[in-house]
KOLTIDREN-513240 format. One line per 10 residues: their letters; for each residue x, y, z of C-alpha. Coordinates in pm, 1 decimal, always signed. Each point is the difference from the previous one (the first is absolute). Example, Ala and Ser with C-alpha at 12.3 -4.5 7.8 and 13.67 -1.06 7.14 Angstrom:
<recs>
as) +1230.0/-450.0/+780.0; +137.0/+344.0/-66.0 $
</recs>
This chain:
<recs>
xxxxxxxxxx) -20414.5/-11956.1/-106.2; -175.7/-283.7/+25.6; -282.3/+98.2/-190.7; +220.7/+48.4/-274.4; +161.0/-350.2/+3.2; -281.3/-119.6/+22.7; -44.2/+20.2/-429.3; +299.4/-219.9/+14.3; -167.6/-347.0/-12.1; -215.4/+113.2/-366.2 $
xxxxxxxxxx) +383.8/-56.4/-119.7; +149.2/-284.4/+181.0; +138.4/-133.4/-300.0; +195.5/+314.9/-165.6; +51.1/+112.9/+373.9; +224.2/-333.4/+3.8; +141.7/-48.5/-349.3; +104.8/+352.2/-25.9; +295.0/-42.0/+286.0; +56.5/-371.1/-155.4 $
xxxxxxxxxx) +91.2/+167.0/-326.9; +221.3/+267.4/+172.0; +164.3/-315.0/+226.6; +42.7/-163.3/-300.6; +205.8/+286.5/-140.5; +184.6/+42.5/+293.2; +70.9/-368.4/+23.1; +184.6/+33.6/-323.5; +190.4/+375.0/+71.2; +151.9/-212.1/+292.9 $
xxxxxxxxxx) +152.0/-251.1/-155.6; +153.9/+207.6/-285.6; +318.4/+119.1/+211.8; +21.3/-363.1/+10.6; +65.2/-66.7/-339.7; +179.7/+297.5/-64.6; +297.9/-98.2/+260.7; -30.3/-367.5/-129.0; +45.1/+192.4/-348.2; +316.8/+203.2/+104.0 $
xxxxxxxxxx) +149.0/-253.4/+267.0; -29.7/-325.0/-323.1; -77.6/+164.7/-330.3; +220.1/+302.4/+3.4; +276.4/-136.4/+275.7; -31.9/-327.5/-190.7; +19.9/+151.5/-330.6; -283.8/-221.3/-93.3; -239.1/+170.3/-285.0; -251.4/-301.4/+7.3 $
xxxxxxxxxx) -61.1/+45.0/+342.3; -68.5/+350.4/-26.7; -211.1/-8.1/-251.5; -174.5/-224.1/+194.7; -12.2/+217.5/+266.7; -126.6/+316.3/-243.7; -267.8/-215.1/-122.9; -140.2/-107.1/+374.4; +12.2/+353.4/+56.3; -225.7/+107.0/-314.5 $
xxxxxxxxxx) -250.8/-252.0/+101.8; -41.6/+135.1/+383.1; -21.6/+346.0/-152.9; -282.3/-119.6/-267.3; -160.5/-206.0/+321.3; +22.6/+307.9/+240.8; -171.4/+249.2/-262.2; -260.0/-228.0/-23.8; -46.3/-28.0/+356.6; +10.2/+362.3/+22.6 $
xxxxxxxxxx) -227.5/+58.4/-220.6; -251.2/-204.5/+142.1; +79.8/+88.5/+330.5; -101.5/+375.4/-105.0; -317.4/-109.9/-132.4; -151.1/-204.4/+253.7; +144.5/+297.2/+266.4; -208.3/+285.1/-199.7; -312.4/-291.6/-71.9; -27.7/+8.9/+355.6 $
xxxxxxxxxx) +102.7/+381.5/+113.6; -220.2/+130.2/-245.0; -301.2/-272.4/+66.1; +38.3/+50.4/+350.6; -11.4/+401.6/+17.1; -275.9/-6.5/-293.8; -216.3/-160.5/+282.0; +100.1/+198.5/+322.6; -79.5/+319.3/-197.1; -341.0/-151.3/-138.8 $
xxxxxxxxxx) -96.9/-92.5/+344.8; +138.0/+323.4/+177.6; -233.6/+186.0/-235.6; -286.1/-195.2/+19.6; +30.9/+62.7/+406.4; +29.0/+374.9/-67.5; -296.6/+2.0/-243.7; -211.2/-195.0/+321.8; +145.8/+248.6/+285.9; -288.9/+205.8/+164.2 $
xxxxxxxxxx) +77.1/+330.0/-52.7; +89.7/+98.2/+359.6; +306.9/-278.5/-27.2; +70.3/+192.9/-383.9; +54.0/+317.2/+203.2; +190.8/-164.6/+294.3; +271.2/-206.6/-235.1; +41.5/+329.5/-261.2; +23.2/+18.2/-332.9; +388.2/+25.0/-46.0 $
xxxxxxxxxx) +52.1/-322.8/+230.9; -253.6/-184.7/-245.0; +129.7/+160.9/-325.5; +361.6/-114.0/+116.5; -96.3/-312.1/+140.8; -166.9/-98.6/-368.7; +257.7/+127.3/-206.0; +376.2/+57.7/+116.9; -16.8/-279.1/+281.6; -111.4/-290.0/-197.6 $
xxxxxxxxxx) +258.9/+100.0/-267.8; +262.9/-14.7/+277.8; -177.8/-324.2/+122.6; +28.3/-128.0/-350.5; +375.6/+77.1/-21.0; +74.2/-126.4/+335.7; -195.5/-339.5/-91.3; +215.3/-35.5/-337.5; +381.8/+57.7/+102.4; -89.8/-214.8/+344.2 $
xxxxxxxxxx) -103.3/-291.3/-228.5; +304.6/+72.7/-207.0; +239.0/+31.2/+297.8; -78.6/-67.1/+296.1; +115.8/-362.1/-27.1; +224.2/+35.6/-296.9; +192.3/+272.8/+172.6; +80.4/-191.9/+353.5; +70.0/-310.5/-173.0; +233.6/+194.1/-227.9 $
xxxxxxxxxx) +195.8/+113.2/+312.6; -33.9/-305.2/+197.1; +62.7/-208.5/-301.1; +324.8/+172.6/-63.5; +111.3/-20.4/+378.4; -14.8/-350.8/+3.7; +139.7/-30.3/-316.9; +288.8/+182.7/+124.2; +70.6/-271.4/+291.5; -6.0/-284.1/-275.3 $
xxxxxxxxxx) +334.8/+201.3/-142.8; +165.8/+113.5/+261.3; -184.7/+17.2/+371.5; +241.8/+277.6/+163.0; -78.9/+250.1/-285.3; -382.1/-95.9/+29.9; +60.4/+147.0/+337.7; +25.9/+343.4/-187.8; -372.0/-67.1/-167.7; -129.2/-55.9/+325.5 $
xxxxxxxxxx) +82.0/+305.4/+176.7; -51.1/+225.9/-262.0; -388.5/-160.7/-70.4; -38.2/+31.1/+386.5; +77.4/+320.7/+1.3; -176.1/+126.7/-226.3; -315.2/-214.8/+65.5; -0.2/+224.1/+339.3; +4.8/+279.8/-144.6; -281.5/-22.4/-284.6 $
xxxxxxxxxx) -249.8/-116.5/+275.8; +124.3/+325.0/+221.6; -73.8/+171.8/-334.7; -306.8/-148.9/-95.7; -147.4/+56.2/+330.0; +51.8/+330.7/+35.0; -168.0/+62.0/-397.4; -293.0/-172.3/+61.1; -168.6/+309.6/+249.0; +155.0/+291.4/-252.8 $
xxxxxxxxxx) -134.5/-196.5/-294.3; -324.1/+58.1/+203.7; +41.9/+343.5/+40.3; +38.4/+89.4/-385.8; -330.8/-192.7/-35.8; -154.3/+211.4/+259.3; +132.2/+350.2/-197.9; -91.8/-123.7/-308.6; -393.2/-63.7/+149.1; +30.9/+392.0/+73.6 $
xxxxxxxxxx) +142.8/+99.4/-338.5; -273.5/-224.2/-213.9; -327.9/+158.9/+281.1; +156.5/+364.9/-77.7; +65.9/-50.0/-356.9; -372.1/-133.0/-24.2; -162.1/+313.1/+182.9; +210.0/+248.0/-202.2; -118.1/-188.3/-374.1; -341.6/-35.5/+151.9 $
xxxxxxxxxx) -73.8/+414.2/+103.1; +232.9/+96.0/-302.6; -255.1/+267.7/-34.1; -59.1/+128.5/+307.5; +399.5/+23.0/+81.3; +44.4/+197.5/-335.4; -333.1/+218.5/+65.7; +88.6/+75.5/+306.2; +402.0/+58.0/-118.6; +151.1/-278.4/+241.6 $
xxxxxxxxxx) +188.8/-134.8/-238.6; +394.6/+94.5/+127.9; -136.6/-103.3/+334.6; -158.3/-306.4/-60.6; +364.9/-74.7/-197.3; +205.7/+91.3/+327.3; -243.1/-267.8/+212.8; +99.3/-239.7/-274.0; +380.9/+94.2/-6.8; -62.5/-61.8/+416.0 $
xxxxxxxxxx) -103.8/-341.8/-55.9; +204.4/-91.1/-313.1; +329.0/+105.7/+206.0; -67.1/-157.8/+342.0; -93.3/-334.7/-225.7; +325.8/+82.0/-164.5; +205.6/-7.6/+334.2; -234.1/-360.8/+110.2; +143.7/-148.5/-330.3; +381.0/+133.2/+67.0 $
xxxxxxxxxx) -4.6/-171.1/+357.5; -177.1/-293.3/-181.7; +289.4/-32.2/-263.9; +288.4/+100.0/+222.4; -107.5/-299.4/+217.9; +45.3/-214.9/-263.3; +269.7/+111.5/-190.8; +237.9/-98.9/+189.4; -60.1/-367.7/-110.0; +195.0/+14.3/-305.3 $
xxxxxxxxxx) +346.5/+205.5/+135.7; +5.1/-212.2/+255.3; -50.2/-295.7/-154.9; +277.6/+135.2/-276.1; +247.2/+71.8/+275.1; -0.3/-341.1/+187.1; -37.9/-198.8/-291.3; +321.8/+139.2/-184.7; +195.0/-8.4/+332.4; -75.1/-367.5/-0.3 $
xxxxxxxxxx) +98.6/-24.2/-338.4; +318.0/+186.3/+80.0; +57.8/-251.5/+297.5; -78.7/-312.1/-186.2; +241.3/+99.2/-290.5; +295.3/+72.5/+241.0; -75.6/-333.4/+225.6; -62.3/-218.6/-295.2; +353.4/+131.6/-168.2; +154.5/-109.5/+294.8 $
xxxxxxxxxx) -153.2/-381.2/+21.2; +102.8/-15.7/-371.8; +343.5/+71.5/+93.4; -33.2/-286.3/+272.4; -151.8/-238.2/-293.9; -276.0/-17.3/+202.8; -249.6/+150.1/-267.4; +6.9/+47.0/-375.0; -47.5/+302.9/-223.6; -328.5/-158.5/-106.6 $
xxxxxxxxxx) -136.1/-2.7/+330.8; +114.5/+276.5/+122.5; -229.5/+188.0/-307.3; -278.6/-214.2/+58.6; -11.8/+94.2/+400.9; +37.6/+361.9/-186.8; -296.0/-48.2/-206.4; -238.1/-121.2/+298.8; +104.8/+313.0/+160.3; -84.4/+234.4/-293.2 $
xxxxxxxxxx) -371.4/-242.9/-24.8; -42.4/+87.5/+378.4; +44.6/+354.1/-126.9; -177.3/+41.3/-280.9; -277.6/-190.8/+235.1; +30.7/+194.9/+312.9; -76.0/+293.9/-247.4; -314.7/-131.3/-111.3; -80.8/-94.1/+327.9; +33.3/+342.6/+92.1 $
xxxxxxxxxx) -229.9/+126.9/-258.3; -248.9/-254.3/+101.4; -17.8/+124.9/+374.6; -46.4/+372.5/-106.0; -307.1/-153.3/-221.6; -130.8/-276.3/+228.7; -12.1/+273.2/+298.9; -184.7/+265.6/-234.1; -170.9/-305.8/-59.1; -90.5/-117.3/+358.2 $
xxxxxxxxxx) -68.6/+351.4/+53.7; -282.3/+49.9/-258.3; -140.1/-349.1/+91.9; -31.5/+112.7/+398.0; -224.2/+274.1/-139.4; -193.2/-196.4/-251.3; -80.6/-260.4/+257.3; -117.3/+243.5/+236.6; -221.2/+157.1/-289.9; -121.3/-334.0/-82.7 $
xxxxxxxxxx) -61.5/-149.6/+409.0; -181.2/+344.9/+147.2; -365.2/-79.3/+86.2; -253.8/+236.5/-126.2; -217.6/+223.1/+167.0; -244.7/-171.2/-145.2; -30.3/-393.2/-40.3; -399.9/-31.0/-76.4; -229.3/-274.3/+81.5; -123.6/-299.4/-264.5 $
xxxxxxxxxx) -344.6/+134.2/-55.0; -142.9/+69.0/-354.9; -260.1/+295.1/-69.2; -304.3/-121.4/-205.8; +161.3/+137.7/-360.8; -324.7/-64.9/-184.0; -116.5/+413.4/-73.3; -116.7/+73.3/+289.2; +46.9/+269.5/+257.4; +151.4/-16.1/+351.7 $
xxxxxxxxxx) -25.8/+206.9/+332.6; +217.8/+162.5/+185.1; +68.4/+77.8/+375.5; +244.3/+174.0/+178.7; -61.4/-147.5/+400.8; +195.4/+295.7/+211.3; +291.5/+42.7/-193.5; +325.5/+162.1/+97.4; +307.2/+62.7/-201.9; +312.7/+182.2/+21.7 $
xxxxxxxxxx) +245.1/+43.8/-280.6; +328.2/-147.3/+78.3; +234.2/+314.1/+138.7; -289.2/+220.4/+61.1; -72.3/+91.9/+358.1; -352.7/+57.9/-9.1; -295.1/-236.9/-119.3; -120.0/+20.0/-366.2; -340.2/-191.0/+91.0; -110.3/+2.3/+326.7 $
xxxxxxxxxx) -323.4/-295.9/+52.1; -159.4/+82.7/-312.1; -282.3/-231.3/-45.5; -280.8/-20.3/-305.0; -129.2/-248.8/-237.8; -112.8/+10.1/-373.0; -207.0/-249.6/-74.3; -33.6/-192.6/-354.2; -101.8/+266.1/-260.8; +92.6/+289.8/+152.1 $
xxxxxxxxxx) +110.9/+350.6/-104.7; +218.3/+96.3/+356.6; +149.3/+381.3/-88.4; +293.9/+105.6/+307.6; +96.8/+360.8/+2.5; +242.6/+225.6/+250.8; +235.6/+207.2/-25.3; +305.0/-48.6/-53.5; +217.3/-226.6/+196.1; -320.7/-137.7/+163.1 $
xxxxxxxxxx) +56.3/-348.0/-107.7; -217.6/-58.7/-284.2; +279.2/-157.7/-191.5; +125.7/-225.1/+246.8; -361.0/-197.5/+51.9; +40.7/-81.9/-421.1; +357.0/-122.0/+38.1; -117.9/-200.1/+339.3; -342.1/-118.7/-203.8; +241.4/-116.5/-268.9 $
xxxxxxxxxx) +234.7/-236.2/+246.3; +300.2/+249.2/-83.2; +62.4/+81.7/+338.5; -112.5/-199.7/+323.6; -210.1/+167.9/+287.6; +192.8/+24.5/+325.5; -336.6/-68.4/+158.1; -344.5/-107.9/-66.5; -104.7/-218.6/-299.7; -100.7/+67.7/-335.2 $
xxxxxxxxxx) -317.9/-261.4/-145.9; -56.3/-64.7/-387.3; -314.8/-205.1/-21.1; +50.4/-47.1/+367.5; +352.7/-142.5/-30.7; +257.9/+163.9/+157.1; +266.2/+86.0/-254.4; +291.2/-163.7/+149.5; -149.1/-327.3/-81.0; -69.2/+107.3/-328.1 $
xxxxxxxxxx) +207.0/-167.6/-304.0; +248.8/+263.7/-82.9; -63.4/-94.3/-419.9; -357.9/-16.6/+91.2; -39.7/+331.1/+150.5; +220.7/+197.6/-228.1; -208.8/-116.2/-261.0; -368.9/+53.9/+154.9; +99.6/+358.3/+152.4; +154.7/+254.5/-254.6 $
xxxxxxxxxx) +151.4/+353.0/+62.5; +12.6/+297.0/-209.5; +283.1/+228.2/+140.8; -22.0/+375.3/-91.3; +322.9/-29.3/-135.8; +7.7/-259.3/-273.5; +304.6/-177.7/-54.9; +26.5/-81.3/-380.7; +281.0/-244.9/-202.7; +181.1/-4.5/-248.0 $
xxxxxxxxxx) -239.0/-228.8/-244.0; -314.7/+29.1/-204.4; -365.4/+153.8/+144.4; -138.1/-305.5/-30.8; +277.7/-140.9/+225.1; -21.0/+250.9/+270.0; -335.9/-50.2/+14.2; -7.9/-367.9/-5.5; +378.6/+10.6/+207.3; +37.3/-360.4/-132.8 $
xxxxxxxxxx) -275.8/-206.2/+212.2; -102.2/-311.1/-174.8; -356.6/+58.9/+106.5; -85.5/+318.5/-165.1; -143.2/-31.3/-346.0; -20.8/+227.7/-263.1; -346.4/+34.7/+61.6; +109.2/+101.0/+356.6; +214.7/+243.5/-144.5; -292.8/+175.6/-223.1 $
xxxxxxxxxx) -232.4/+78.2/+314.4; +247.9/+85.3/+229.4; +127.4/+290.1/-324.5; -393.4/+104.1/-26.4; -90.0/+5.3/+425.5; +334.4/+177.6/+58.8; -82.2/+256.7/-284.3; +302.0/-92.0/-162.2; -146.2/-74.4/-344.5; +120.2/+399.2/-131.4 $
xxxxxxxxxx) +370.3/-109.2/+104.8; +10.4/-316.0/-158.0; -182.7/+165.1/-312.9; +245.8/+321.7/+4.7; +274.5/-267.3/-54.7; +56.3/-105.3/-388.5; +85.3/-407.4/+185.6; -266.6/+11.6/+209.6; +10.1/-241.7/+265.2; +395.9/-44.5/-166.3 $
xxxxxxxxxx) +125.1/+312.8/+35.8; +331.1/-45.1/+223.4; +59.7/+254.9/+279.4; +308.5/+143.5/+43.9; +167.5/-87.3/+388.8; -215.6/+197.9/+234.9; -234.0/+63.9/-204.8; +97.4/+360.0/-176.6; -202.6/+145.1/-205.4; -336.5/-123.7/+192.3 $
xxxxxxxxxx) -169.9/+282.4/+224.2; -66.9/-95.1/+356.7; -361.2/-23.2/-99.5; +59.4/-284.4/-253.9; +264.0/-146.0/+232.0; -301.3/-61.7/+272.5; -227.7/-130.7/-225.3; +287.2/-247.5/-172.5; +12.1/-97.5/+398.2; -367.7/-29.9/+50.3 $
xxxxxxxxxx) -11.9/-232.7/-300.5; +276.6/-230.3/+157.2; -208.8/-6.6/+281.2; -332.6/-116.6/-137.2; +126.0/-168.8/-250.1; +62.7/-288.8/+313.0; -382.0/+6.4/+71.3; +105.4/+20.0/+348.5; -249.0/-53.0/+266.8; +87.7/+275.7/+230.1 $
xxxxxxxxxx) +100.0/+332.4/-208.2; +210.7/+287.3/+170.3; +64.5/+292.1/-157.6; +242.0/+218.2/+172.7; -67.6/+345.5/-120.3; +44.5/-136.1/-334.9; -259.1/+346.1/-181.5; +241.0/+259.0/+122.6; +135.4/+77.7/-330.6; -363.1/-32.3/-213.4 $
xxxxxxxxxx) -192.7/+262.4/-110.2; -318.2/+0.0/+155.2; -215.7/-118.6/-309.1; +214.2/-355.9/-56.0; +1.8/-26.9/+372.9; -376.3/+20.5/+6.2; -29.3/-254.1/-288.5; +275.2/-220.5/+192.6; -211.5/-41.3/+290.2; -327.7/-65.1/-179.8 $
xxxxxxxxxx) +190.3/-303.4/-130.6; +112.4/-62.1/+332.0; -367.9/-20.2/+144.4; -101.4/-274.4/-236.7; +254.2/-215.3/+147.8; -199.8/-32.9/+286.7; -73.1/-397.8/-65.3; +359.9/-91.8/-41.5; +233.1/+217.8/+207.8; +12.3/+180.8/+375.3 $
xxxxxxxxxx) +141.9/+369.3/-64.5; +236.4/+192.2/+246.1; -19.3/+366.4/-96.2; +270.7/+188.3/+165.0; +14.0/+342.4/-168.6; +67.7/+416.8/+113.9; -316.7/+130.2/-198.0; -333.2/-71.8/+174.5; -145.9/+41.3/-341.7; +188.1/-345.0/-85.4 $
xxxxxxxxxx) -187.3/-202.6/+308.7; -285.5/+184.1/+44.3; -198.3/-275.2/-128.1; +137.5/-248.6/+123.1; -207.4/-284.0/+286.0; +172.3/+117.7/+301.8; +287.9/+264.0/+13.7; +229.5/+19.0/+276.0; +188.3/+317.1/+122.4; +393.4/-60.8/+118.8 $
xxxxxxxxxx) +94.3/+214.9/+303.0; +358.5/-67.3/+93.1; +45.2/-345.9/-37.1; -389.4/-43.8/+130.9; -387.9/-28.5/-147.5; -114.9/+349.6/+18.3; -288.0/-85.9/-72.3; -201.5/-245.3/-250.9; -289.9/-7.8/-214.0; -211.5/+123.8/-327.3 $
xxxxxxxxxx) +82.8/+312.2/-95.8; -281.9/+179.4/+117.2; +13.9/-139.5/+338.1; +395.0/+109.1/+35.6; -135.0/+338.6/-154.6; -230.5/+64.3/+320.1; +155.9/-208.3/+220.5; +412.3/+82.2/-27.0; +91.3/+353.6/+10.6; +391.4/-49.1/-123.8 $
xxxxxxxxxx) -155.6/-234.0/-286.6; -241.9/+304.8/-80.2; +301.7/+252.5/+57.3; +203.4/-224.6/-296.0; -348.5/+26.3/-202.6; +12.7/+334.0/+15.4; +351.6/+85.7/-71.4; -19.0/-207.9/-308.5; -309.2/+129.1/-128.9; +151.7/+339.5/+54.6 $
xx) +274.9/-42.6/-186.9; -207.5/-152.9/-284.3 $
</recs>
């Protein structure tokens, strides 16, 4: 909560003349009943026209000066709501875009989606009506309760222990809607992760005919969010019949005692219908009040969620050192490193230790399971070794410059994740550094130059969300072209040939050995054929080094490195 208050002081000012507007409106609302019983108790008792007219006329000019401050009021409340939620979600996403991917997986998609979307709207709401009425509403009430002594002070007794009353029972209320609110925001988390996973295998549910199945999981969590929201709203809608129900049986009472002190001479018809009309403000505002609970604790809700989004730490925090950007390539060492994925039992890496030095072809094979793509996603800083250290250019990682690092060390997943937007753009992805000359030899070393020319745009063509109507061959070479297209330093490729044919494979890694000067090149591949050439080749075993070195050495000197020869060359 206090992280979101925090965007408050950006907006001092319409934070502060919002509520003086609304005060200002309420300032005149109050002293209308005023007029009105001076109106009835002089004008119309008195049968004096000038007088009312006078009184119609000062009662035109507070409803012209009230709309005004109304309407100001409104637009320094949404200036501000709007202003101050544009931010939160700005900042909330630029902490999810710099979240290592190990926090990513922790947090979960739905809770970010949510927290980005439906929580700052609720934020946003909350912010506007509090500016609106939080002050005007309570000084509406209290207003008219003191208002009500300056008539008659045993019939403001009436005001004062129907407000008490119900000012114990809307805190009861909003203190029990605050947790449920909670709740629904919880469900809804479950609802967005599901609804995500069924969109994003669409395919593979219909292929393999899960379709009614997936729907009754679905129905599951669409129904037990459906009960959340019922308790949620059942909470709170007893603010209104309530407030109804006392309100009128104050009314009721204040009619029947005010008759009576008009029969004693003691009050006037005029009063008695302006102490009527404070009652039926307190009303209308106890209403609005109401309303504003059920939003400020959705509200309050969201916010508690946001802030915790916004205040967890991240797995990693990196250092403030800067790799030497100039072109030029850097090493690599893994110093005994041990990792577990989070949940799993049993170690992924167990003290694997290597180094590629500047220049370097390094090829890792295994079967798999063996860990081969868990040392790319440690090399890249995506994950963080339980143990042991991991050197680029002799610096351990953690000390590395998370903007520096990400941009010096690029990764080529096997799977390449393609937007919504032009080639050129999903090559480039938007970094101000890339050129279009960038852009042209990344195309030609990733053997991507056929795709690009099998496209009437070119480099404009716009592909379609996920990238249909691309084969998973062009798909890795698109990726390999956002990769180089960095320059990076230190080049992993994650088994990113799977899906090429073997004669643009073989072309793609004659390119690759001419970057020799520039970049450091992590292999990690199934096909020995792929890093058979490679400086130094290192065989996986289980979340170990099998065994390292050339492939001819590995030849005689591994026997399950020659068995995997073998097999392969067998099946060829």
């Amino acid at each position: 909560m206090r992280t979101v208050l925090s965007y408050w002081k950006n907006y001092k000012i319409q934070c502060l003349l919002g509520p003086l507007f609304k005060l200002l409106e309420a300032l005149f609302e109050l002293t209308v009943p005023l007029v009105i019983a001076s109106l009835i108790d002089k004008g119309i008792a008195g049968n004096d026209s000038d007088y009312c007219v006078k009184c119609i006329i000062l009662l035109g000019i507070f409803a012209l000066v009230g709309y005004i401050s109304a309407i100001m009021a409104q637009y320094f409340a949404a200036y501000a709501a709007s202003g101050i939620s544009s931010e939160l979600r700005k900042d909330l996403f630029h902490k999810m875009q710099r979240l290592s991917v190990s926090s990513y997986e922790r947090i979960g998609k739905g809770n970010l989606v949510t927290g980005l979307t439906s929580d700052v709207n609720q934020i946003q709401s909350g912010i506007n009506l509090t500016l609106r009425l939080l002050l005007r509403s309570p000084f509406i009430v209290f207003g008219a309760v003191i208002m009500a002594f300056t008539i008659d002070m045993r019939l403001a007794l009436i005001f004062v222990v129907t407000v008490s009353i119900l000012g114990i029972f809307v805190g009861y209320n909003m203190k029990a809607a605050i947790p449920s609110y909670r709740s629904t925001r919880e469900g809804l988390d479950d609802i967005v992760d599901l609804t995500d996973n069924g969109l994003a295998g669409l395919r593979v549910i219909r292929g393999f005919n899960r379709s009614e199945d997936n729907y009754k999981e679905f129905e599951g969590k669409s129904g037990l969010l459906s009960v959340l929201q019922k308790k949620a709203a059942g909470i709170s809608s007893f603010l209104n019949p309530v407030t109804y129900l006392l309100i009128n049986l104050a009314v009721c009472f204040l009619i029947m005692r005010g008759a009576l002190r008009i029969d004693g001479g003691d009050l006037t018809a005029g009063q008695l219908i302006a102490l009527y009309n404070y009652m039926s403000q307190i009303l209308v505002e106890l209403i609005k009040l109401a309303n504003l609970i059920v939003t400020v604790s959705r509200a309050a809700a969201c916010a508690a969620r946001v802030g915790n989004l916004m205040e967890r730490a991240d797995d990693i925090s990196g250092g403030d050192i800067a790799l030497d950007d100039s072109g030029v390539p850097h090493s690599l060492e893994f110093d005994n490193v041990s990792f577990t994925f989070p949940g799993n039992s049993e170690a992924t890496l167990d003290k694997v230790s290597f180094k590629a030095e500047k220049g370097q072809r390094i090829g890792i094979i295994g079967m798999t399971g063996s860990g081969k793509s868990t040392i790319s996603q440690l090399a890249a800083s995506l994950y963080v070794p339980d143990s042991g250290r991991i050197l680029i250019d002799g610096i351990d990682s953690s000390n590395i410059r998370r903007d520096s690092l990400h941009k010096e060390v690029g990764i080529c997943l096997q799977k390449t994740k393609l937007f919504s937007g032009s080639l050129e753009y999903n090559i480039s992805l938007g970094r101000s550094f890339v050129t279009s000359g960038d852009i042209e030899r990344a195309v030609e070393a990733a053997c991507c130059d056929d795709v690009v020319a099998g496209k009437d745009e070119g480099l404009s063509y716009v592909i379609p969300e996920g990238g249909s109507g691309l084969s998973g061959g062009q798909r890795q070479r698109i990726g390999i072209a956002r990769t180089l297209a960095g320059s990076p330093g230190l080049l992993i490729l994650d088994d990113s040939t799977s899906a090429l044919d073997a004669g643009t494979e073989n072309r793609l890694l004659d390119n690759l050995k001419r970057l020799k000067e520039s970049t450091t090149i992590i292999m990690i591949s199934q096909k020995i054929k792929t890093i058979k050439d490679c400086d130094l080749i290192i065989f996986m075993d289980d979340g170990r080094i099998g065994a390292a070195g050339t492939h001819e050495q590995l030849m005689r000197s591994s026997s399950s490195y020659r068995q995997l020869a073998d097999l392969q060359m067998k099946a060829v």
